[in-house]
N, C-alpha and C positions, 0 to 999 in steps of 0.2 A: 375482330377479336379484342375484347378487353386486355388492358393492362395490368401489371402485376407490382408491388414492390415490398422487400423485404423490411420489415422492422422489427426490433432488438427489446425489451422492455427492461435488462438486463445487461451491466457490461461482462461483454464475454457469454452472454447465453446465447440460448437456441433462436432461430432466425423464423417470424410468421411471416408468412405471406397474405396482401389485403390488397383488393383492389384501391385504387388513388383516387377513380374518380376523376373528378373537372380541378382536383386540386394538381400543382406544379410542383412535384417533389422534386430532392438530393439529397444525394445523404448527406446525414446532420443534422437533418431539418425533424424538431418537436413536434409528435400528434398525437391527437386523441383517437383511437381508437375502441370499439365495444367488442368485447371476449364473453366469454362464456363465466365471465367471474365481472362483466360488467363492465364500465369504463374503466380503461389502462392509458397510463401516459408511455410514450414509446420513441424510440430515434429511428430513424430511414437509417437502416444497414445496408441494403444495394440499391444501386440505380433502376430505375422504372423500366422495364421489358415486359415486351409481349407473353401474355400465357401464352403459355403448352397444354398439349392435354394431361401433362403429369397434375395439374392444377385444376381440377373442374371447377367450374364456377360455382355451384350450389355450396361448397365446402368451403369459399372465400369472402368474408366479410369484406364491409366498405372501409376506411378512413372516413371516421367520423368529422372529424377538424383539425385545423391547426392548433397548433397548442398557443397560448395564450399567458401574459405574466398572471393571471391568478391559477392556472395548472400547473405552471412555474412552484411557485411559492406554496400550492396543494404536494407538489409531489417532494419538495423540500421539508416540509414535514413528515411527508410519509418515509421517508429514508431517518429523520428522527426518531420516530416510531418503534420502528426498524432494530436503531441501534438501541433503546431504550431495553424493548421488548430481550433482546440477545442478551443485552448485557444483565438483566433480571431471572431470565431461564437459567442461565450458567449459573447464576446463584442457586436458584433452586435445587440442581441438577447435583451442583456438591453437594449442598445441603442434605438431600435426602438420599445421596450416595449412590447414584441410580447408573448403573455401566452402559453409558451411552455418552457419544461425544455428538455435540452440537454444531452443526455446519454451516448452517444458513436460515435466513429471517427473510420471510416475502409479506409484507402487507396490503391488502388490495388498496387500489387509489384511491378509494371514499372511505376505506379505515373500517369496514363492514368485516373483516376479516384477517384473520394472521394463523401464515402457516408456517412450523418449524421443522423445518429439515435435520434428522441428526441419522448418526452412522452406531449401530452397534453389533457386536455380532451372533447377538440370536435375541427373544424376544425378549422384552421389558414393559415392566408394568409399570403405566406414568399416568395410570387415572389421579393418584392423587397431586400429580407433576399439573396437568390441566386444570385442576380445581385451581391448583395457585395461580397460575396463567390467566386464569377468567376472574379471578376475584381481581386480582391487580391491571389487568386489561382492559377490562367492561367491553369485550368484543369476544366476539366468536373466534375459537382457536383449534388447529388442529393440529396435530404430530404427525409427520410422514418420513418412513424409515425408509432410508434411500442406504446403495449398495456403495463399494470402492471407489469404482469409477467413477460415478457420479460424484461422490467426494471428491477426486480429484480434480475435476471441471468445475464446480463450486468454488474448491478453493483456490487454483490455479495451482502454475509452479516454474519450473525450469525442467525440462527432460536431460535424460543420457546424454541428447544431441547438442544441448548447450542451448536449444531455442523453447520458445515460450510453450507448454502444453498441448497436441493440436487440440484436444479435449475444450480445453477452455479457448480454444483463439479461434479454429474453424468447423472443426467436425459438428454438422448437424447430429447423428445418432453413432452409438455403437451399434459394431458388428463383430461376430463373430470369428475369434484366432484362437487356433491350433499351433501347437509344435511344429505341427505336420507341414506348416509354413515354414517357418525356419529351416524346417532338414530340404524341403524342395529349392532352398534358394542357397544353400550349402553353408546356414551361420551357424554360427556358435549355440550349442544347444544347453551350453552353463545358465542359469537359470539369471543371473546376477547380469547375464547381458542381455539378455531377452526379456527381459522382466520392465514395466515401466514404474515409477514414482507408487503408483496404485497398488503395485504387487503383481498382477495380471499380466502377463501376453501383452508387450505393448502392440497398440492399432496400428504401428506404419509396418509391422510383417504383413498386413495387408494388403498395402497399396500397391505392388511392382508384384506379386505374386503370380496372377492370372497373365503378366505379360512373362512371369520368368516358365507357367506349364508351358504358353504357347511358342517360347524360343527353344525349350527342352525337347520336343517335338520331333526337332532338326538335327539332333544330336545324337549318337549311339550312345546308348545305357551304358554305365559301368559293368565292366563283367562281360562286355561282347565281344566275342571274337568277327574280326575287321580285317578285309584287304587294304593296304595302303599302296602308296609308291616304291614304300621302303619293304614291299611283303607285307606278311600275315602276323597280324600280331593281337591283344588284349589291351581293348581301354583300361583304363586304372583311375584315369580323374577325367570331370570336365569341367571348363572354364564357360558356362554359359555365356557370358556377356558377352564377349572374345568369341563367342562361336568356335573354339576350340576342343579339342580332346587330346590328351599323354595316353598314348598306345606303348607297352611294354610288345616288342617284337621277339621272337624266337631265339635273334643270336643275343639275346638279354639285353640290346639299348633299348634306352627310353626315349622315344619321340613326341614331340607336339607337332600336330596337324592343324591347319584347319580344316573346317567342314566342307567349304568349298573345295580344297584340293582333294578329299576322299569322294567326293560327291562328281568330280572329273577325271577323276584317273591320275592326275600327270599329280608330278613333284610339287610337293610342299614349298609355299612362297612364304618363306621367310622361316620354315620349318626347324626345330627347335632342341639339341638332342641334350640330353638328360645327363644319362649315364651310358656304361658299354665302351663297347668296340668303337673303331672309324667308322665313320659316314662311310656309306660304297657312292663313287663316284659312276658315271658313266662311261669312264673308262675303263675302271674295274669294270662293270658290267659286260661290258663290249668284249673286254680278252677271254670272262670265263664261258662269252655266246659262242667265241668261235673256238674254243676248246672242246668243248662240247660238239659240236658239228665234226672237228677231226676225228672224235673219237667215235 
């Protein structure tokens, strides 16, 4: 089975995958590569591993070459270009007052091409934004209206968490969050902490989700009435992580169990009491077994 390795054309973009080939890649290592927009210069993002069949080969181009000081010096231009072309749209952009913001400049690596990323939020007319573009470019140009998130991986940032974007640092693709993640993992449903940089449902309500249905599973719902050790009582909260539940019992205390001790019958290890009454010991228990027998 062929080889596989990832490369970057972008810092902080999406990650292609290309067969290597007889070449000896690492990451770090400069290559040429052919795309579908033609030769790209590009960095080794992961180390060389075997396909899978997630990868068909028909769908996997070669590593054309190593890159070489005139790709070098080709693709230091092209970042030139780059800046040249951004820093002139922006002009344009005020200039004819046009309600879009500008995010990012791609030039292909033989300069056949430039496309402009901008974020706005509903349709604009920039035919006569491209006229300026092509007269002052003498290259083929095109406008591509990208959404939030995208914006925010473009431009990078710092999250809620204090670390770098995963948008811009790992995530290949968005997917799809819901609320309905948050309320299953018990956060905060205030919009201002769920929310990321972008606006949107941040992406790590994602990540630990489908392990927090599969631990919820093991747990009595809130709202169930439950035998315990302590008696019969109403869950009221559960501590998924903890494998816990706070059972409100009949003579009104509040207990925490874990799962495992309602799942065997015996007493709560390390069992937790809220509010209410005393704990009943087993001595209590034992005096009112044989009072009950007298009578």
């Amino acid at each position: 089975m062929d080889n596989i390795v990832g490369i970057r054309f972008r810092e902080g973009g999406k990650i292609y995958h290309f067969v290597p080939g007889h070449f000896v890649l690492k990451e770090g290592d400069e290559v040429i590569v052919k795309t579908e927009k033609g030769l790209a210069f590009g960095t080794v993002a992961t180390p060389v591993r075997k396909r899978d069949p997630n990868f068909p080969r028909h769908q996997l181009k070669d590593v054309f070459r190593l890159a070489n000081d005139n790709d070098r010096q080709q693709y230091q231009e092209c970042l030139r270009r780059e800046k040249e072309a951004h820093r002139f749209c922006q002009e344009r952009i005020e200039k004819r007052n046009l309600p879009m913001t500008l995010v990012d400049v791609e030039s292909f690596f033989d300069g056949s091409k430039i496309i402009f990323y901008f974020y706005a939020d509903g349709r604009v007319d920039f035919r006569e934004l491209v006229k300026d573009l092509v007269k002052k470019l003498h290259t083929r140009v095109e406008l591509r209206q990208i959404g939030v998130r995208n914006k925010a991986k473009m431009i990078g940032g710092i999250g809620p968490c204090g670390r770098e974007l995963c948008c811009a640092s790992f995530l290949k693709e968005f997917h799809s969050v819901s609320v309905k993640m948050a309320k299953e993992q018990n956060l905060s449903l205030n919009p201002t902490k769920i929310s990321g940089v972008c606006g949107r449902l941040m992406c790590c309500l994602k990540y630990e989700y489908a392990d927090y249905l599969d631990m919820k599973k093991h747990i009595p719902k809130v709202g169930k009435r439950i035998i315990t050790p302590e008696g019969e009582g109403k869950v009221v909260r559960q501590n998924v992580m903890e494998q816990r539940v706070a059972v409100a019992l009949s003579d009104g205390r509040e207990i925490e169990f874990g799962v495992a001790d309602l799942a065997l019958g015996q007493a709560p290890s390390g069992g937790r009491q809220q509010s209410g009454g005393e704990p009943r010991t087993d001595a209590a228990t034992q005096k009112e077994g044989d009072k009950a027998k007298k009578d």
